[in-house]
C-alpha positions in Angstrom: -14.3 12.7 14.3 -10.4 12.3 15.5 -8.6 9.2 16.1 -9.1 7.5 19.4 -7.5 4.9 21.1 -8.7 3.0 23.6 -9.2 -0.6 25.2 -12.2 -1.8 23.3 -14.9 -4.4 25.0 -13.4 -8.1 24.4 -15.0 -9.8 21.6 -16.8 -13.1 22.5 -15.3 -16.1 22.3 -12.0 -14.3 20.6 -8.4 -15.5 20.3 -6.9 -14.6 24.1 -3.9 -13.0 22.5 -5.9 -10.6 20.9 -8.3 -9.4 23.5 -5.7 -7.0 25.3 -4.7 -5.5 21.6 -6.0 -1.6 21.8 -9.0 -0.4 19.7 -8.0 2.2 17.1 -11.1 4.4 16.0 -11.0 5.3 12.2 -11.1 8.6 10.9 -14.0 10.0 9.2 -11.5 12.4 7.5 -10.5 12.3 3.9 -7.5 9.6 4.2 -5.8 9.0 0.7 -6.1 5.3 -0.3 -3.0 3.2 0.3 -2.4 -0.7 -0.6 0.2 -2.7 0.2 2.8 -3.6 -2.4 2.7 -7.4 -2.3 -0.8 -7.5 -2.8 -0.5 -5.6 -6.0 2.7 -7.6 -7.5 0.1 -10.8 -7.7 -3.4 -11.0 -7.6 -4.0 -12.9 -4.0 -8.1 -12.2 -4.4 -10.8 -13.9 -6.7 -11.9 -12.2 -9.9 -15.3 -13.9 -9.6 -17.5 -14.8 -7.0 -17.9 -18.1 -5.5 -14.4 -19.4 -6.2 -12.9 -22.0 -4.2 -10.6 -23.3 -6.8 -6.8 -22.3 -4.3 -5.0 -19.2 -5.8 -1.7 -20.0 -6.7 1.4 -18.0 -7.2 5.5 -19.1 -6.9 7.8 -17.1 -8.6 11.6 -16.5 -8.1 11.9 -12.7 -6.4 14.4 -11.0 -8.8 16.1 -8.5 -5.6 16.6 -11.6 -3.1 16.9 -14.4 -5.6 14.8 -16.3 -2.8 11.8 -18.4 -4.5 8.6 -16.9 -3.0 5.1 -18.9 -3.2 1.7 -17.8 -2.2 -1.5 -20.4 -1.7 -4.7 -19.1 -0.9 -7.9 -21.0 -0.3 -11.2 -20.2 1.4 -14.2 -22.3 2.3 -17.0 -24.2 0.3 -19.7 -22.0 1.9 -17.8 -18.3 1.4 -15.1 -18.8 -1.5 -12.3 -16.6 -1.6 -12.0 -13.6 -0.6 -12.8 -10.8 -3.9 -11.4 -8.3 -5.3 -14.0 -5.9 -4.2 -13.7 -7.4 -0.8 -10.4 -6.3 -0.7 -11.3 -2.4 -0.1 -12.0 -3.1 3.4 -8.4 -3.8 3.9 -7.5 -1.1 1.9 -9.2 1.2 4.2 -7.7 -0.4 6.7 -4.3 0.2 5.8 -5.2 3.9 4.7 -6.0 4.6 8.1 -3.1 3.0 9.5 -1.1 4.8 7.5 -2.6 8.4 8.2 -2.8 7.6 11.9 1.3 7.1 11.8 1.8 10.5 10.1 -0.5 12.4 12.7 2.7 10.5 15.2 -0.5 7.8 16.6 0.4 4.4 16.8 -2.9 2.3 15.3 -3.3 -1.4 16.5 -4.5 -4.2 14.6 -7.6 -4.1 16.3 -9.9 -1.4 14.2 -13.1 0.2 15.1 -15.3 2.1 12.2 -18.6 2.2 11.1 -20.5 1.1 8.3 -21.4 4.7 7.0 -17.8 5.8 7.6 -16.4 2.9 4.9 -19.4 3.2 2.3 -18.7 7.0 2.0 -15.2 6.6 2.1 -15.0 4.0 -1.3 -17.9 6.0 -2.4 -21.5 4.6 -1.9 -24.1 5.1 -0.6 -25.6 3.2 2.4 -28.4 1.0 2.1 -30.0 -1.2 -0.8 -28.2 -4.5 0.1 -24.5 -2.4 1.3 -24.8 -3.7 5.3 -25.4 -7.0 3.7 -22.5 -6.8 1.4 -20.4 -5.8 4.3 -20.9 -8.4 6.5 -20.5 -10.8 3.2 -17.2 -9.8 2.9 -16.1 -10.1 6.6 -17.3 -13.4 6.4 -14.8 -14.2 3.2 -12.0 -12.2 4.2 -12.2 -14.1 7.9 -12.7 -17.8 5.9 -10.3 -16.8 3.3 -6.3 -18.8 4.5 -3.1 -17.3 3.4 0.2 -19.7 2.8 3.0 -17.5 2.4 6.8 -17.1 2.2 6.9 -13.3 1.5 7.9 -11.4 3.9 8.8 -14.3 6.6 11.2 -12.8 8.9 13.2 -11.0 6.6 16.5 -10.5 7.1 16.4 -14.0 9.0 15.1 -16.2 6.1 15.7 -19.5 6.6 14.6 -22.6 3.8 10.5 -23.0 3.4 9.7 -20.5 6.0 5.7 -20.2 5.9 3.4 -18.3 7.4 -0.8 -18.9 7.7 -3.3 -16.6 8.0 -6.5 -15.2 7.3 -7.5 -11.5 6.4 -9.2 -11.0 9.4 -8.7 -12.8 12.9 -11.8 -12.1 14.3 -14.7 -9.5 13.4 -17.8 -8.4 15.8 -20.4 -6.1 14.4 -23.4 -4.0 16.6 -26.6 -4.0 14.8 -30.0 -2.4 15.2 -33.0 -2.3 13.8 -31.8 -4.2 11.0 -29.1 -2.0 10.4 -24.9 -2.3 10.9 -24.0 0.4 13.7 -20.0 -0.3 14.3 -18.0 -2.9 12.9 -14.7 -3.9 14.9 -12.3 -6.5 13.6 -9.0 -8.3 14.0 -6.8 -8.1 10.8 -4.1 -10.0 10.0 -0.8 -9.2 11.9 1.2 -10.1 8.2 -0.6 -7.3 7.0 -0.3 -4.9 9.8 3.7 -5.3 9.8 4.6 -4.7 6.5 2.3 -1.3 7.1 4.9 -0.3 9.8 7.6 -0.6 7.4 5.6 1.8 5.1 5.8 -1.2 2.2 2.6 0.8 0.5 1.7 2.9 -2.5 -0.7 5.6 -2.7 -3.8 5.1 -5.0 -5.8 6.8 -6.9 -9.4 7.5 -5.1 -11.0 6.8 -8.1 -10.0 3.1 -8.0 -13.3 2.7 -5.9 -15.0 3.6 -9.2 -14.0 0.8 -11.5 -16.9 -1.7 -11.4 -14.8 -4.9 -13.1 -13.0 -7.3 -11.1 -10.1 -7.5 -14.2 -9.9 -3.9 -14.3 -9.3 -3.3 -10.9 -6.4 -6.0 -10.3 -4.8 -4.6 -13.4 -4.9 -1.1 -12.3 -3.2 -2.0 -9.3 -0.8 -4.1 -11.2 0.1 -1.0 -13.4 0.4 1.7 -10.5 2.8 -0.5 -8.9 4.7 -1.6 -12.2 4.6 1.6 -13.7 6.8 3.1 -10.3 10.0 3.5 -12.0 11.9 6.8 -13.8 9.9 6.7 -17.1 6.5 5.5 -15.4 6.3 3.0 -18.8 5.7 -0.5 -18.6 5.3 -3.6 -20.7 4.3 -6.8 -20.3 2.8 -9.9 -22.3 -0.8 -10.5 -22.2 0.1 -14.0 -21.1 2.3 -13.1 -18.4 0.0 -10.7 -16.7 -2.9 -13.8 -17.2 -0.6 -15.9 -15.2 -0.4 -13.3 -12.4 -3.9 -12.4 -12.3 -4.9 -15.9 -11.4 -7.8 -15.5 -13.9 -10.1 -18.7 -14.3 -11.1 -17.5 -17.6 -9.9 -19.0 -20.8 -6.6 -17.3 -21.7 -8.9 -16.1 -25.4 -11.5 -14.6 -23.5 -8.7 -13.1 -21.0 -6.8 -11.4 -23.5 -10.4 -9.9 -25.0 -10.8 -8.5 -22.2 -7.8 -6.5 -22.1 -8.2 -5.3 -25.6 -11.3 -4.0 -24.7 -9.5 -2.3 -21.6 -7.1 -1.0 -24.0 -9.8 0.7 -26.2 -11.5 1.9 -23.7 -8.6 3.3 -21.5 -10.2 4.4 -18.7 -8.7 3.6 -15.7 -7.7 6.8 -13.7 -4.0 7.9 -14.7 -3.0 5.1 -16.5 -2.8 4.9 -20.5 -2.8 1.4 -22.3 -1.6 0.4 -25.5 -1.4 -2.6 -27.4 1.8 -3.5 -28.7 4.0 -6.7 -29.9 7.3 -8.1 -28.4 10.4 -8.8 -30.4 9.3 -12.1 -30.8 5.3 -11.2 -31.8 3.6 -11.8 -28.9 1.0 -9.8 -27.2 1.7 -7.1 -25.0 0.3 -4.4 -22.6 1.9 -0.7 -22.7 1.2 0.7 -19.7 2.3 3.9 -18.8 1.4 6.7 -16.1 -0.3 9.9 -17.4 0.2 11.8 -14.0 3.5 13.4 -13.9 5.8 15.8 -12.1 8.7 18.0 -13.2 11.2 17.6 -11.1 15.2 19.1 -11.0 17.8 16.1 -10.1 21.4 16.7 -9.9 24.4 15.1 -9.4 27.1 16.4 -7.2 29.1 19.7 -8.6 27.0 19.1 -12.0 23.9 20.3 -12.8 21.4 18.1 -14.7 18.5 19.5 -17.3 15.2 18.9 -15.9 13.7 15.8 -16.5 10.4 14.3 -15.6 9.9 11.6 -12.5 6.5 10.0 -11.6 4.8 11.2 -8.9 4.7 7.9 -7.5 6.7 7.4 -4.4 8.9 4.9 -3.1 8.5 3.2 0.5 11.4 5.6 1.8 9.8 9.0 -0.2 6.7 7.7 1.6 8.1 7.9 5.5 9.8 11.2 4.5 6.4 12.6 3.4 5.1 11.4 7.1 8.2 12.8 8.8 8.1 16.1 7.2 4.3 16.2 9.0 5.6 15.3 12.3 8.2 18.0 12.1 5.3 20.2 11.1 3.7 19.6 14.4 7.0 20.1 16.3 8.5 23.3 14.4 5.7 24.9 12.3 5.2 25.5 8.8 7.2 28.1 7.9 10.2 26.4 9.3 9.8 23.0 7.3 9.4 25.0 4.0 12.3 27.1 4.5 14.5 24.1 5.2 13.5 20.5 5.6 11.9 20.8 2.4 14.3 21.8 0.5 16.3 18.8 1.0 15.9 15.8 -1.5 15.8 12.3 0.1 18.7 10.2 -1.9 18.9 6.9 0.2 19.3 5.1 2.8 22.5 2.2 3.8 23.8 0.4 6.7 21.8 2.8 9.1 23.0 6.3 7.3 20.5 8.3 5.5 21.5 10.5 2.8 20.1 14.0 1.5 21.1 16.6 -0.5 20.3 19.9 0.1 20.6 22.8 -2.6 23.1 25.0 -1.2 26.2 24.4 1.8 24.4 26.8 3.7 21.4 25.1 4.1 22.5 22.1 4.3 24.6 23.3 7.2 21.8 24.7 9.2 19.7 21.9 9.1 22.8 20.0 9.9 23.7 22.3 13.1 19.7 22.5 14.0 17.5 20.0 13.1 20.0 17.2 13.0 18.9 15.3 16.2 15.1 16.3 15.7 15.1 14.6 12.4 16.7 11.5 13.4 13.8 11.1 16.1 11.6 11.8 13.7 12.6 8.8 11.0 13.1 6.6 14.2 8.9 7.1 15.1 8.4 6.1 11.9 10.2 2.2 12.1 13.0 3.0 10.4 16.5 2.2 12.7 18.3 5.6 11.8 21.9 5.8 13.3 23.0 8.9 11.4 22.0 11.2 9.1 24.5 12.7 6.4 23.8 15.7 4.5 25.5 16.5 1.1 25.6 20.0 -1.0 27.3 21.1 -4.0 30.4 22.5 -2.3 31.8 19.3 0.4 29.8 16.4 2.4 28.6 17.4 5.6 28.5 13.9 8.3 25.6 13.9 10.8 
């Protein structure tokens, strides 16, 4: 099944805002798993079950030097929102995300089935799922949000907050007994940091790791571990203070040992280690890697190895490269778009640099135009695009 979009039936009794938002039809194809970056910084779900003891994070951002907080509560009857209940949202923002490369433009409003979803994180419908399903709409719907991140950036002002929950509003179709078509409402916080491609790619086995501990500091790690050596390390105490963890802080840090002897989470390896100071850290490091050339202008650099992670920017590229696809074939984009390397963007400009003058001339004299469309479908305000090569700086 394809993506459709439509105007989907209004949902009784919903917000009047949202009734006139378009249906976007999920893809039963094989979408890669994407999570927003925020999400994985923190913990923002329950490790257990049950909890309504408010998750609680403030922290001073180290890029904005703006102090961020995060307070999130549910309801006696649901609890918070889990960690496990968070793959709905995941596949949300998966399909969101393959939807913009394929040049579609998904709305909040998302329509999928219950079969789609199970197979997609890997289960199998029936024995209890269609309950667990409609357990976790429930949380993720009575679950509030508090938030400063991302509140109007670039406009900031003092104390800014913004409330919400997961999901506006759900509706499901049932019969027999049995879920049919789930459509729900998620939150538009969510939903705009996806347009500005603020996402990481996961791992598909992340739908395999049964423990609530494991799975928050897997996500912890793919994010952490993003930079040029694709090592990080961190006290056990400091990533206990970020996992919101109602366990004892002994039983906590068992826990990771044991993580840390088993060292199975998919393409990460975990080592114990101590700080200067003796305390007890986590080694994480990415085992997935990629060889890739980098060079500097005129000189050129022995090979070194860079993650295959990629950042927000290497993301959009990745999706405008497909558009271009659609637009100028295959052959074409291999011969030259991809041959450039993405260095940056600033003040509007985006920088490349392509192997050789020539090519970078040719793209320049052909594709110029085409390719600031492109990264302009994709949310990002391109004014100009500047190409650079070994030989002089060509200026889009």
């Amino acid at each position: 099944m394809c993506y459709a979009e439509g105007m989907g039936r209004k949902i009784e009794g919903g917000i009047k805002e949202h009734q006139d938002l378009t249906r976007f039809t999920a893809s039963s194809s094989d979408v890669a798993p994407k999570e927003q970056i925020d999400l994985m910084a923190r913990c923002w779900f329950s490790l257990t079950p049950g909890r309504t003891e408010p998750i609680q994070h403030e922290y001073v951002d180290a890029k904005t030097g703006q102090t961020e907080t995060v307070r999130i509560t549910g309801s006696a009857e649901h609890g918070i929102a889990t960690i496990h209940d968070q793959d709905l949202l995941i596949f949300a923002v998966s399909q969101w995300i393959d939807a913009k490369r394929l040049g579609l433009e998904p709305s909040r409003r998302i329509h999928f089935t219950p079969y789609q979803f199970l197979a997609w994180i890997n289960r199998e419908p029936g024995g209890g799922q269609y309950q667990r399903i409609k357990d976790a709409l429930h949380r993720l719907k009575m679950t509030s949000i508090q938030t400063t991140i991302r509140s109007d950036v670039g406009k900031r002002t003092r104390n800014r907050i913004r409330q919400f929950s997961w999901i506006s509003e759900w509706e499901i179709t049932e019969e027999g007994g049995e879920i049919r078509g789930i459509e729900v409402v998620l939150a538009e916080w969510l939903f705009e940091s996806v347009q500005d491609f603020h996402v990481l790619t996961l791992d598909k086995r992340y739908f395999e790791i049964p423990g609530s501990v494991e799975r928050w500091l897997y996500l912890y790690a793919r994010k952490a571990t993003g930079g040029a050596t694709g090592i990080w390390k961190e006290t056990f105490k400091s990533l206990y203070r970020k996992s919101a963890s109602q366990q004892e802080y002994k039983h906590y840090a068992s826990a990771i040992r044991k993580l840390v002897k088993r060292n199975g989470l998919p393409g990460l390896r975990l080592e114990e280690v101590k700080s200067s100071g003796g305390d007890d850290m986590l080694l994480m490091e990415r085992t997935v890697k990629r060889e890739i050339s980098l060079q500097k202008e005129e000189t050129a650099q022995p090979e070194q190895i860079e993650l295959i992670e990629r950042t927000p920017l290497e993301e959009a590229w990745e999706i405008v490269l497909e558009v271009m696809r659609k637009h100028l074939g295959e052959a074409t984009v291999t011969s030259w778009l991809s041959k450039l390397r993405l260095k940056g963007i600033e003040n509007g400009t985006l920088t490349f640099q392509a192997p050789t003058k020539f090519i970078g001339d040719w793209v320049d004299t052909n594709y110029r135009f085409k390719l600031i469309e492109a990264w302009r479908s994709t949310g990002h305000p391109i004014e100009q695009i500047k190409i650079e090569s070994s030989k002089r700086k060509l200026a889009a």
